[in-house]
N, CA, C and O atoms as a Maestro MAE file, in Angstrom:
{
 s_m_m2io_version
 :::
 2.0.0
}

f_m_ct {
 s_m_title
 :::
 protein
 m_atom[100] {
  # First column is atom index #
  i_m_mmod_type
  r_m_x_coord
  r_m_y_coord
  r_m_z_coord
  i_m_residue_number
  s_m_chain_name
  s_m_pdb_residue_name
  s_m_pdb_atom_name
  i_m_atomic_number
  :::
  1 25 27.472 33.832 -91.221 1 A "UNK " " N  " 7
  2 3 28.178 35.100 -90.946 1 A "UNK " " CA " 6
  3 2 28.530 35.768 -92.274 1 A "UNK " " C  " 6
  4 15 29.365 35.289 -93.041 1 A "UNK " " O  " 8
  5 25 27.600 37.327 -92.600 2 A "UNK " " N  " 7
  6 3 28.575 37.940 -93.414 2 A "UNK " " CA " 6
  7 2 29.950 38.238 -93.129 2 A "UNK " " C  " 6
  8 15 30.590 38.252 -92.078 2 A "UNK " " O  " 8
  9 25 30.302 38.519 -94.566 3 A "UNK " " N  " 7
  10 3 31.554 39.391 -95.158 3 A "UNK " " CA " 6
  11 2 31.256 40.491 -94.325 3 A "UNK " " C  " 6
  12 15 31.835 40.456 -93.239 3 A "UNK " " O  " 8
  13 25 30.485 41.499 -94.535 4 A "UNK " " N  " 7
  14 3 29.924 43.109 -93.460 4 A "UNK " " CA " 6
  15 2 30.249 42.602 -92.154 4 A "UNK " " C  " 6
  16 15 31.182 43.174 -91.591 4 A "UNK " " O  " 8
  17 25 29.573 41.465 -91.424 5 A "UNK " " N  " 7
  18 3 29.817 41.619 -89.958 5 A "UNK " " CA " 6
  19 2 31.306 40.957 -90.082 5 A "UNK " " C  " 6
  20 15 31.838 41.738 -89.294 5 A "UNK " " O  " 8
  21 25 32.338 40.127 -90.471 6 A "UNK " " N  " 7
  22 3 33.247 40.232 -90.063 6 A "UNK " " CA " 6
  23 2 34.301 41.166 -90.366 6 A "UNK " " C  " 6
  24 15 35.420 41.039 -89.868 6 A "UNK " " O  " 8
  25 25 33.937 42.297 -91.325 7 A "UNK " " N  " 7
  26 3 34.828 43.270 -91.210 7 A "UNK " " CA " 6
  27 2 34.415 44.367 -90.645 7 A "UNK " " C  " 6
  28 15 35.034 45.424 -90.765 7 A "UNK " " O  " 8
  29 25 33.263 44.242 -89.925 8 A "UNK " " N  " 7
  30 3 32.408 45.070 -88.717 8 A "UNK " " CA " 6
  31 2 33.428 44.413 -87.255 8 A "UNK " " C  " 6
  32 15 34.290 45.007 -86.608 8 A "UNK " " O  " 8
  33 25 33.203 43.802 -87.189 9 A "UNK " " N  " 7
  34 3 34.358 42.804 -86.172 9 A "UNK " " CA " 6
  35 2 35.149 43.207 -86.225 9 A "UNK " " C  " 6
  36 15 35.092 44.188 -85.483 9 A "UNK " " O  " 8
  37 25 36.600 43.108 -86.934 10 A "UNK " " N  " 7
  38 3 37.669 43.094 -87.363 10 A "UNK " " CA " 6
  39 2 37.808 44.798 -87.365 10 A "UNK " " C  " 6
  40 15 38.934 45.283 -87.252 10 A "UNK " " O  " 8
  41 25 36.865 45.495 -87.470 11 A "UNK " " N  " 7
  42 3 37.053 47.094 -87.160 11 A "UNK " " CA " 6
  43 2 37.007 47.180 -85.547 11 A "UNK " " C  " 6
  44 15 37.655 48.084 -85.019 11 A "UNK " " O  " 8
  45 25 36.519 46.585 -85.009 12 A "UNK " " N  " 7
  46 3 36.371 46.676 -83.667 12 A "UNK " " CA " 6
  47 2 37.327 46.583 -83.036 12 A "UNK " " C  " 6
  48 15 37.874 47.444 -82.347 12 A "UNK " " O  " 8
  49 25 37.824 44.736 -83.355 13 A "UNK " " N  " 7
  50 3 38.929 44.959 -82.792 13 A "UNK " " CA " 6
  51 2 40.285 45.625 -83.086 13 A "UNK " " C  " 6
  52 15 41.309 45.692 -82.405 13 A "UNK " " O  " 8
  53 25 40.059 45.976 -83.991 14 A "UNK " " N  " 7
  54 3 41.531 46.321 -84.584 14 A "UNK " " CA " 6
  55 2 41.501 48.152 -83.680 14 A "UNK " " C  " 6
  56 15 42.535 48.590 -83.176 14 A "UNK " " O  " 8
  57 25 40.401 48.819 -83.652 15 A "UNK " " N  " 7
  58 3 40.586 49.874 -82.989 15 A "UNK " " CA " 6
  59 2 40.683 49.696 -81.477 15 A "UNK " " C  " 6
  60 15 41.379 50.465 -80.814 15 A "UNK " " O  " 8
  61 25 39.986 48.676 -80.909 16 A "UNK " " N  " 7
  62 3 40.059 48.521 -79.256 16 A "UNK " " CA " 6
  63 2 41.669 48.201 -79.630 16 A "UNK " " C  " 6
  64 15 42.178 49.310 -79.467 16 A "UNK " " O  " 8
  65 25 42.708 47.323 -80.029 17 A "UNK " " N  " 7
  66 3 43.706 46.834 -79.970 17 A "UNK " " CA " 6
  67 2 44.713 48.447 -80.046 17 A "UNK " " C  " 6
  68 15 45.635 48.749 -79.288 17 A "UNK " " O  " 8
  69 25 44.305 49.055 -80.906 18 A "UNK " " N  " 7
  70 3 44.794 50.620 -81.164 18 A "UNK " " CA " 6
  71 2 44.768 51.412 -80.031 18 A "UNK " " C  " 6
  72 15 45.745 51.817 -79.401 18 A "UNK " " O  " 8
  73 25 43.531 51.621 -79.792 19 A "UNK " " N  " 7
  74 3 43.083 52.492 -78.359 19 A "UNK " " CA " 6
  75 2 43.516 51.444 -77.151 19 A "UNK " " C  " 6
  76 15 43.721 51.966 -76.055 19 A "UNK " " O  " 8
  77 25 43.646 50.249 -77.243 20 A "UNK " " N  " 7
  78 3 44.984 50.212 -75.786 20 A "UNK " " CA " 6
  79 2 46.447 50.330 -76.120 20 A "UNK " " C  " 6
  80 15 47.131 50.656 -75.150 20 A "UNK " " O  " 8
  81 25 46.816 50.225 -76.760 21 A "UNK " " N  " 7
  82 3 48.153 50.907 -77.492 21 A "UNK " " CA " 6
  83 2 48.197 51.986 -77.278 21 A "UNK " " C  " 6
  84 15 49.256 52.283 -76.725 21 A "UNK " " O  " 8
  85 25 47.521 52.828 -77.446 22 A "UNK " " N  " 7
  86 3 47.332 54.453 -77.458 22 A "UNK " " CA " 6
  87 2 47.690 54.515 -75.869 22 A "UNK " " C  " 6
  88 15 48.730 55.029 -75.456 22 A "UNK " " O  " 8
  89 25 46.686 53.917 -75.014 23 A "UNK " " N  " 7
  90 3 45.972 54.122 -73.601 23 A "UNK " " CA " 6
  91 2 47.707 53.708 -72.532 23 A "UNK " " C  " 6
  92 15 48.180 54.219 -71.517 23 A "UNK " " O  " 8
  93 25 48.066 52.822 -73.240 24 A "UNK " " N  " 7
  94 3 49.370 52.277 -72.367 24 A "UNK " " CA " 6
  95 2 50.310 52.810 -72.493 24 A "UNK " " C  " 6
  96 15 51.285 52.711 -71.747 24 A "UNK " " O  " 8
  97 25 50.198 53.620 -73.651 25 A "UNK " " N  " 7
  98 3 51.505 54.637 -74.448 25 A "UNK " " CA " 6
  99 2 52.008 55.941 -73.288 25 A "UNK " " C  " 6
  100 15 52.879 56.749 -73.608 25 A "UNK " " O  " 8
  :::
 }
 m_bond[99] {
  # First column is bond index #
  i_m_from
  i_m_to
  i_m_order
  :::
  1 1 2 1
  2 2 3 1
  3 3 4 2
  4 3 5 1
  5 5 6 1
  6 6 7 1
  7 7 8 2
  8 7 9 1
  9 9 10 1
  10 10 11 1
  11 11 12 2
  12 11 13 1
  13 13 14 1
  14 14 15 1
  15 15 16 2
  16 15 17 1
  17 17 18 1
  18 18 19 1
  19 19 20 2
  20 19 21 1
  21 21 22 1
  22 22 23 1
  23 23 24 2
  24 23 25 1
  25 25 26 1
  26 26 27 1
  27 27 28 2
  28 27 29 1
  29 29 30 1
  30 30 31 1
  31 31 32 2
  32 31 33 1
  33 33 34 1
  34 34 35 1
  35 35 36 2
  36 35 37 1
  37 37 38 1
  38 38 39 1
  39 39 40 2
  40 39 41 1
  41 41 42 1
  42 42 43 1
  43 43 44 2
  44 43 45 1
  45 45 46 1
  46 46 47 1
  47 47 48 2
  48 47 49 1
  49 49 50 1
  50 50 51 1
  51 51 52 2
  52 51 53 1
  53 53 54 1
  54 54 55 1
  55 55 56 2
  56 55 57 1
  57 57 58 1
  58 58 59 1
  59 59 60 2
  60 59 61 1
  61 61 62 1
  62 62 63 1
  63 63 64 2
  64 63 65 1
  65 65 66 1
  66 66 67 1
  67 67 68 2
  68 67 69 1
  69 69 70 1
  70 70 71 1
  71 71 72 2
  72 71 73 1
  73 73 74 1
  74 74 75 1
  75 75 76 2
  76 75 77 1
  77 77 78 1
  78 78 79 1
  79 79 80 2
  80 79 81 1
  81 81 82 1
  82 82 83 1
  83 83 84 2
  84 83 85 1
  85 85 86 1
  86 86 87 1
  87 87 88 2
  88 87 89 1
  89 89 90 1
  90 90 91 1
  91 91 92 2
  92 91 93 1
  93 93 94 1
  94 94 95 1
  95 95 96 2
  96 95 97 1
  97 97 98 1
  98 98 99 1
  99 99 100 2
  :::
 }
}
């Protein structure tokens, strides 16, 4: 596993985690 795909990851989730925050808000 790159460095790129886990902060490809880690963008993912960090915006899905955002956008249900947002979504429940």
């Amino acid at each position: 596993v790159s460095v790129a795909n886990i902060l490809a990851d880690w963008k993912m989730d960090h915006n899905t985690i955002i956008g249900g925050l947002l979504h429940d808000t």
